[in-house]
N, C-alpha and C positions, 0 to 999 in steps of 0.2 A: 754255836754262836758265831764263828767264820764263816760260816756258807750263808748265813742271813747278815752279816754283814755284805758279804759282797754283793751279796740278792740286792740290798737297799742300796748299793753304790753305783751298781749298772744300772737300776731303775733310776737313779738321782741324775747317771750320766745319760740317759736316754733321755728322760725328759728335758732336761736343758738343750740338748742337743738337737731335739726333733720336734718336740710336741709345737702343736703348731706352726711350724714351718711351711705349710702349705697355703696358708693364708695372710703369713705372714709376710712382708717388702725381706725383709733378712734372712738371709743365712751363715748358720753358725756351728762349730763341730767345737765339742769339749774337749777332744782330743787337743786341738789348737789352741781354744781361748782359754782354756783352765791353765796350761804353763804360763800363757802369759800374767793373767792375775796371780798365779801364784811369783812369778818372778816379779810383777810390780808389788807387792807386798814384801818380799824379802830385801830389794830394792830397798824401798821403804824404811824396812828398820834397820838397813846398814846405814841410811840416812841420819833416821833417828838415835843413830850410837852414836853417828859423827858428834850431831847438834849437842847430845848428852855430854859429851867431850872435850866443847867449847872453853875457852877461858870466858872468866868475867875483867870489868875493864877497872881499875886501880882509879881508888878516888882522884889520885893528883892526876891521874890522865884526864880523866872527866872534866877536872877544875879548868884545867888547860883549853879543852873546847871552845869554838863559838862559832855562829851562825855561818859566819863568813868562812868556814871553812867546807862548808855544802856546798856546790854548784848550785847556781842562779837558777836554773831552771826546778831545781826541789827545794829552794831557800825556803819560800813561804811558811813549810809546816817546820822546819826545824826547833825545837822549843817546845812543841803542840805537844800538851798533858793533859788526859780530861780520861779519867778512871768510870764513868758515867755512858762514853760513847765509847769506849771498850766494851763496857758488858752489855750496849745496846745493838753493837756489831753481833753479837751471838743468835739474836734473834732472827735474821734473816736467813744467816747461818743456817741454824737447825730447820728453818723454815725450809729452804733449797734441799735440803736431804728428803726429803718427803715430797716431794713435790712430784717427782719419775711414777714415787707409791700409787698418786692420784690417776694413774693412767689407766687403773685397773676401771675406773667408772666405764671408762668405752669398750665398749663392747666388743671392736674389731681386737684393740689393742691385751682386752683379758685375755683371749684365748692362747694370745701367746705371752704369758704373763712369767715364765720359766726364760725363757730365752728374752725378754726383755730386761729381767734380773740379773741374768748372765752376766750382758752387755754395760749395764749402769756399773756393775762391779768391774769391770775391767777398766771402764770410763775411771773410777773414782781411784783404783790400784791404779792407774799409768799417772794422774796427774799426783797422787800423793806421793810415787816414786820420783818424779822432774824436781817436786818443793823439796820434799825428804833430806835428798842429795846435795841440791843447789844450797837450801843453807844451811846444811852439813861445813857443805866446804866454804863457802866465801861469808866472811866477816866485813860485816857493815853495819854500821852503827842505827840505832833509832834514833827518830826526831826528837824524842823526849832527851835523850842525851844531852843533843845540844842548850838545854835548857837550868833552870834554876826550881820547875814547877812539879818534876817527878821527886819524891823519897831520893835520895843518893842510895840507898839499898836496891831501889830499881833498874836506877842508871848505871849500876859497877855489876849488874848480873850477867850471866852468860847470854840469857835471853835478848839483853839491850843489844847484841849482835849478829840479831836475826832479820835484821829491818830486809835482805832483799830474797826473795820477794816476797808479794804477799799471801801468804798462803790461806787465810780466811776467802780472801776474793777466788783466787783459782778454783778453791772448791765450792766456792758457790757458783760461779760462771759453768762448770762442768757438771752441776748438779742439774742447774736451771736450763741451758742450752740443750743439753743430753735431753732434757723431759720437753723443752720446744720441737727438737729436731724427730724424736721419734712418733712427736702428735704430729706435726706436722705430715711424714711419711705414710701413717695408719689414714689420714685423713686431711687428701693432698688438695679438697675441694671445698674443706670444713672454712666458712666465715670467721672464724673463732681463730682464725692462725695468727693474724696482724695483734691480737689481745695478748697470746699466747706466747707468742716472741718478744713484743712489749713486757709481758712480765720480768720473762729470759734475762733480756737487756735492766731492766731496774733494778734486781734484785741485787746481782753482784756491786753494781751500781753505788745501792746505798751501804754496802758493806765496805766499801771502799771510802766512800766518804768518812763514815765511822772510824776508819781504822787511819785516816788523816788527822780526824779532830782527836783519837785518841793520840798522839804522837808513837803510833807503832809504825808507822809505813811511809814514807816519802811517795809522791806524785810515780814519779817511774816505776816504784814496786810493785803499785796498785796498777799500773798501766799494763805492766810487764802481766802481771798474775791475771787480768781479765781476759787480755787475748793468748794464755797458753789454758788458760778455763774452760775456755768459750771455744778452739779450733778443736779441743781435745772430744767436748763435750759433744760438739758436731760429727767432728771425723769420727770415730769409735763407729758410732750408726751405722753413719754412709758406707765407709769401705764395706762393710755388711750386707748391705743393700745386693739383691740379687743383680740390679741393674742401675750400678753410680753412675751420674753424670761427670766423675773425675777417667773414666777411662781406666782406673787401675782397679785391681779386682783382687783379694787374695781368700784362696780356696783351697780345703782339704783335699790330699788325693792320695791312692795309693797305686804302688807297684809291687806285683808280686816279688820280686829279686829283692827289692832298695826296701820295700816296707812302707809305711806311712809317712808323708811331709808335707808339705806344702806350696802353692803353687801362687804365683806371684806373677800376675800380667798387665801390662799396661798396654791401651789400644790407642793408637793417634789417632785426631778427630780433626 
């Protein structure tokens, strides 16, 4: 039962590692990208102890609140309650998780359908490690707080202290951008790219919206959560890319003496 176990663990690390790679814009070694998803995961749920760990906020604190205690620039949603565009937020949501799935239609892109797997997992482990942690640690009220329209049950929960950032957006920005940026790559001539980025861009978009008219997220969280979604969802790809247009490159290597590491080069242009 040990020796087929490890039979299927180097075939599992082979294929990710290799199978189409030659056809593929990317290259990837498991050696490399498996610690890192495994550390954005573990990340992750040191994250998600934090959050678990949060106080909730005491009615007379709540009572004490009011609009004018936001910055002008996020005033507008402070108040904003609407249980409706909450659970209409989820849809797009679940929607962006799927969407990298649909890449298996093209043909260039199935064949390396293990190593594009890889990649979206490390994509989704690095940005749920940034949210995880961030509001693990910092406490910031939601917009519904500031108001009279949520339950008081809502407003004094641990969760009402999660407003920054927003992490429904980032993961959809990193879901949708990652599945723009790798069609784009497979298919750098394809008409369908301008639709394809358009989507990218909408999606987190209206998750964002949603998650204003639900009073979970002030203006800046959603701001904040789109563009660390969307560089994450990009970059992950590209530094992969055999040949980025960023000049920096990082690639597996070995040395008999030192053993296996990693190599890290930036070219000036």
């Amino acid at each position: 039962m040990k020796n087929q176990f490890v039979l299927v663990f180097v075939f599992f690390q082979i294929s990710l590692a290799g199978f189409g790679q030659s056809q593929s814009p990317y290259k990837t070694s498991f050696k490399i990208d498996a610690p890192i998803v495994g550390g954005g995961v573990a990340v992750s749920g040191l994250g998600l102890y934090l959050i678990s760990n949060k106080h909730g906020l005491k009615p007379e604190e709540v009572a004490g609140l009011t609009k004018s205690d936001v910055n002008g620039f996020d005033r507008f949603t402070a108040g904003n309650y609407s249980e409706s565009a909450n659970n209409l937020s989820d849809i797009p949501l679940y929607t962006s998780f799927a969407l990298p799935l649909a890449l298996i239609i093209d043909k260039k892109a199935f064949q390396s359908g293990p190593q594009i797997f890889l990649l979206y997992t490390e994509t989704m482990a690095i940005t749920g490690s940034i949210y995880a942690m961030t509001a693990g640690l910092v406490y910031r009220k939601r917009p519904l707080v500031y108001g009279t329209e949520a339950p008081i049950r809502t407003r004094t929960t641990k969760n009402a202290s999660n407003s920054f950032f927003a992490g429904h957006v980032a993961a959809t920005a990193s879901a949708t951008f990652f599945a723009a940026k790798v069609f784009n790559d497979f298919n750098p001539d394809s008409r369908l790219r301008p639709v394809v980025w358009g989507v990218a861009a909408a999606l987190p978009a209206s998750v964002g919206y949603l998650r204003l008219e639900a009073g979970k997220h002030f203006l800046s969280d959603v701001i904040l959560g789109y563009g660390i979604g969307a560089t994450v969802g990009i970059l992950v790809p590209h530094l992969h890319k055999k040949n980025n247009n960023l000049g920096l490159s990082i690639t597996p290597t070995y040395d008999p003496i030192a053993g296996n590491g990693v190599a890290v080069s930036y070219t000036f242009k």
